[in-house]
Every structure is written in C-alpha cells, then in structure tokens.
C-alpha positions as CSV (number, residue, x, y, z in Angstrom):
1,X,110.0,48.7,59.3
2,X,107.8,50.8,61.5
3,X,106.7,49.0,64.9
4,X,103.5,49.7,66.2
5,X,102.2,48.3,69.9
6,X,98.8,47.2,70.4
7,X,98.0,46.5,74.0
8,X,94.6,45.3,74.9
9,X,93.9,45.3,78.9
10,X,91.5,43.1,80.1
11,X,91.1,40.9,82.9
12,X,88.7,38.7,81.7
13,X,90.6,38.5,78.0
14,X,94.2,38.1,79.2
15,X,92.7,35.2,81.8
16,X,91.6,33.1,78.4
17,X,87.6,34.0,79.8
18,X,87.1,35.4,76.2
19,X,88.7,36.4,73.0
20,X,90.6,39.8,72.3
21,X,88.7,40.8,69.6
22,X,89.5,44.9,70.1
23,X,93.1,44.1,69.7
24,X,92.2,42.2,66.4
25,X,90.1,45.4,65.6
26,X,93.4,47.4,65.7
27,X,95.8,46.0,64.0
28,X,92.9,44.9,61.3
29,X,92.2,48.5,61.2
30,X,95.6,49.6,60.8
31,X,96.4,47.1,57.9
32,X,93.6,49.0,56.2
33,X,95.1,52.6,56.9
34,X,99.2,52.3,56.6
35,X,100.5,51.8,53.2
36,X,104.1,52.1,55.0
37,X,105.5,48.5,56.0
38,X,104.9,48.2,59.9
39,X,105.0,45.3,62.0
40,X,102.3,45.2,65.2
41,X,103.7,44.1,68.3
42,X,100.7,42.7,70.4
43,X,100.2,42.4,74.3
44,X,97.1,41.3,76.2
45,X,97.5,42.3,79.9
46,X,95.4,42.2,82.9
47,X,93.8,45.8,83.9
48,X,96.8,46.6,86.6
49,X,98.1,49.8,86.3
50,X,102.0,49.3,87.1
51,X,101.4,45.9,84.6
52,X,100.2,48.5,81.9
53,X,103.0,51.1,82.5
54,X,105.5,48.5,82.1
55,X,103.9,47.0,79.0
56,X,104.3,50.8,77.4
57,X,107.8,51.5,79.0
58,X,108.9,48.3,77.0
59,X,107.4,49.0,73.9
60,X,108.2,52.3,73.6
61,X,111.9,52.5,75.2
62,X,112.5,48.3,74.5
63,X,111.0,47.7,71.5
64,X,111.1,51.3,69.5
65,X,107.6,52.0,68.4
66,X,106.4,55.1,67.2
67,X,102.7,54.4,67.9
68,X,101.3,52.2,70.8
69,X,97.8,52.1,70.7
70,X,95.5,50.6,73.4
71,X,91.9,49.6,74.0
72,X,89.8,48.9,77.3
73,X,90.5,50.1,80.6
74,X,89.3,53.7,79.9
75,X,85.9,53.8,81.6
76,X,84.9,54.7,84.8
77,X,85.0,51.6,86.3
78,X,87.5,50.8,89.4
79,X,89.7,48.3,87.4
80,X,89.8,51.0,84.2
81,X,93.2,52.3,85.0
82,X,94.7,52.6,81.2
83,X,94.4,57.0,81.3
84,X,96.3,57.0,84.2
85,X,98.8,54.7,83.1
86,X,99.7,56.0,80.1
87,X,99.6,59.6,81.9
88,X,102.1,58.3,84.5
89,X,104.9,56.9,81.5
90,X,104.6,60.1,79.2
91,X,106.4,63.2,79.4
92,X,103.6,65.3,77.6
93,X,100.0,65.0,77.1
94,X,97.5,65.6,74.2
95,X,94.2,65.6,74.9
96,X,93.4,66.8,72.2
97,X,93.0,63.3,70.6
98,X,90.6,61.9,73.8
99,X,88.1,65.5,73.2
100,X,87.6,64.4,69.2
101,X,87.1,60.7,70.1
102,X,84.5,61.4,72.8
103,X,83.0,63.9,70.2
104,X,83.2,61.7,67.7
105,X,81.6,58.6,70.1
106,X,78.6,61.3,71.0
107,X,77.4,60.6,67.4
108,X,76.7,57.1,68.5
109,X,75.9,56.8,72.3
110,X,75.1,59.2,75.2
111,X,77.2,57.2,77.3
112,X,80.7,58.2,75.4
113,X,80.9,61.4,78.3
114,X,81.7,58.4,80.6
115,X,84.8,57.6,78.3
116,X,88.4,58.8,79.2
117,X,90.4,58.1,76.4
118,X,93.5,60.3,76.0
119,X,96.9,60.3,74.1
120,X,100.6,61.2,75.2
121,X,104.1,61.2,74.3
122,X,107.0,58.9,75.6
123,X,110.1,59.8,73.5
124,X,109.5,59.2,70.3
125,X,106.7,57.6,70.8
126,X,102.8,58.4,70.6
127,X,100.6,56.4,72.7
128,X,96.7,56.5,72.1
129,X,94.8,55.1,74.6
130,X,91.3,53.7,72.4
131,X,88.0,52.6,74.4
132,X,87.2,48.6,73.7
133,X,84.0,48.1,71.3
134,X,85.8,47.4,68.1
135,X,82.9,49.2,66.4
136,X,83.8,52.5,68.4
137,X,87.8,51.9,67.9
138,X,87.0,52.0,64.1
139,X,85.0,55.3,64.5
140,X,87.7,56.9,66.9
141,X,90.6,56.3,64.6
142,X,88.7,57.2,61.7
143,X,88.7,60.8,63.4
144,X,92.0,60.9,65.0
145,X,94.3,58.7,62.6
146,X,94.9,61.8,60.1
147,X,97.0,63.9,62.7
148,X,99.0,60.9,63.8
149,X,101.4,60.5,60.8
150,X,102.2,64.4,61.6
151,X,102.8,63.8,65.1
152,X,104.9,61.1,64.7
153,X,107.0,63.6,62.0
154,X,107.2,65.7,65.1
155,X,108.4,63.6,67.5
156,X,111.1,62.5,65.1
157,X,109.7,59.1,64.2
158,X,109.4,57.3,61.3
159,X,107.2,58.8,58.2
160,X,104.4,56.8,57.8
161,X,101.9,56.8,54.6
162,X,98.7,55.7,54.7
163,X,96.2,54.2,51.6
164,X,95.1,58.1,51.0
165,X,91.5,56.2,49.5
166,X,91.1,55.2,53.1
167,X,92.6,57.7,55.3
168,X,94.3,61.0,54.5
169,X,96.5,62.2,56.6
170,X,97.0,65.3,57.3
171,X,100.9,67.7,57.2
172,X,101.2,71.2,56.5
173,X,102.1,72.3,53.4
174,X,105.9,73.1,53.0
C-alpha cells in the first residue's frame, strides 16, 4: 500500500474559519490518476513554518510516504512559509517541478509569477509543494504528475501506476 501525505496549511482552514477544500482537491485528484492502491494520509496545519517542517519530518521519516504533496502557503505573503519549509527538511531540490507549474499557471493568470511552488527530496520521499485554488492544483499536477512515478523509481520508492487514460506517466524505455 503506497502512502501519500496531503498537507494543507492554512490558518484560517486549520482554525475551523472555513473548509479545506484544496486538500479535498488532492486526494480527489489523485484517486483519479493512481491505479496503484495508496492510502492518503491527511493534515491541515496552521501556516508556521517549524509546525510545517514537522508535519513533513513525520510523514516522510514517521509514516513512510513516497509522495507528500501540499497546497497554500506558497505566495508571497508573510505567513506563506511552505517553500521554505519544505527546502529546510529536504536533502535535495527540484525546481524543476515549481518552473513547469508556474509555466503551466501563466496559461491562466498573470499573477502565477508571484507563485513559489517547488519540489524536494527527503529520503525516499518526494514532496511537492502545490499553490491552493483547487482549479490551479488540478492544472499543476496535470503538468507535473507524469515525472513523479519516475522519481519515486529513483528514489527507491514504491512503483506507482496510474489510469494511463488519465495521466501517463512517463520512464525511460529499458
């Protein structure tokens, strides 16, 4: 059974001001994509940067998950602390995935150059750090999810197979 995180990071959300509905967006997402059997383990944490770092230390060195994906907490607001989070708890950095997502985002809205989305690896695990408007989580993963079966392959995680008439992903022929 693969684990995935999903972390959503909002003050407002994880105060009960409002539902998560990006973390929902995820996982609903997700349930479209894998056809692998995965289990989502969910947190919704205030925008605190240690608070974040300890919520990915768990699930990734805890709990085993090969992906932990988050949303919010990637803008440039003074309480959007996720990048730097995740960029603190990860032993190597891809930012790769953040360039395509704000590319992607740019199809949509002038604003996604004010985005800081990135991705990074702890271990065996890949975390992707997604912005918050479930409409623009769908588009980003849309772009980025076909490289992440390969990367988890690389980091020596579980193989994961997705619904190929949804998403393919992409490995290198052998």
């Amino acid at each position: 059974m693969i684990k995935i995180g999903i972390i959503t990071t909002s003050d407002r959300a994880s105060a009960g001001i409002y539902e998560d509905i990006s973390g929902k967006a995820i996982e609903s997402t997700l349930k479209e994509y894998l056809k692998s059997e995965w289990k989502p383990l969910y947190r919704l944490i205030p925008d605190e940067q240690k608070v974040i770092e300890q919520t990915m230390i768990e699930l990734c060195d805890q709990e085993g998950c090969a992906l932990v994906v988050t949303t919010g907490g990637t803008g440039p607001a003074l309480r959007d602390v996720t990048p730097e989070a995740t960029e603190a708890v990860c032993e190597k950095m891809l930012p790769g995935f953040g360039e395509l997502m704000r590319q992607e985002s740019l199809k949509y809205v002038p604003t996604a150059i004010l985005s800081r989305q990135t991705a990074g690896i702890r271990g065996k695990s890949l975390i992707l750090n997604l912005p918050g408007k479930p409409k623009s989580i769908r588009e980003c993963l849309d772009a980025v999810f076909p490289a992440i079966p390969y990367c988890v392959d690389l980091i020596e995680g579980p193989y994961i197979e997705t619904n190929e008439e949804l998403i393919q992903a992409f490995r290198p022929k052998k």
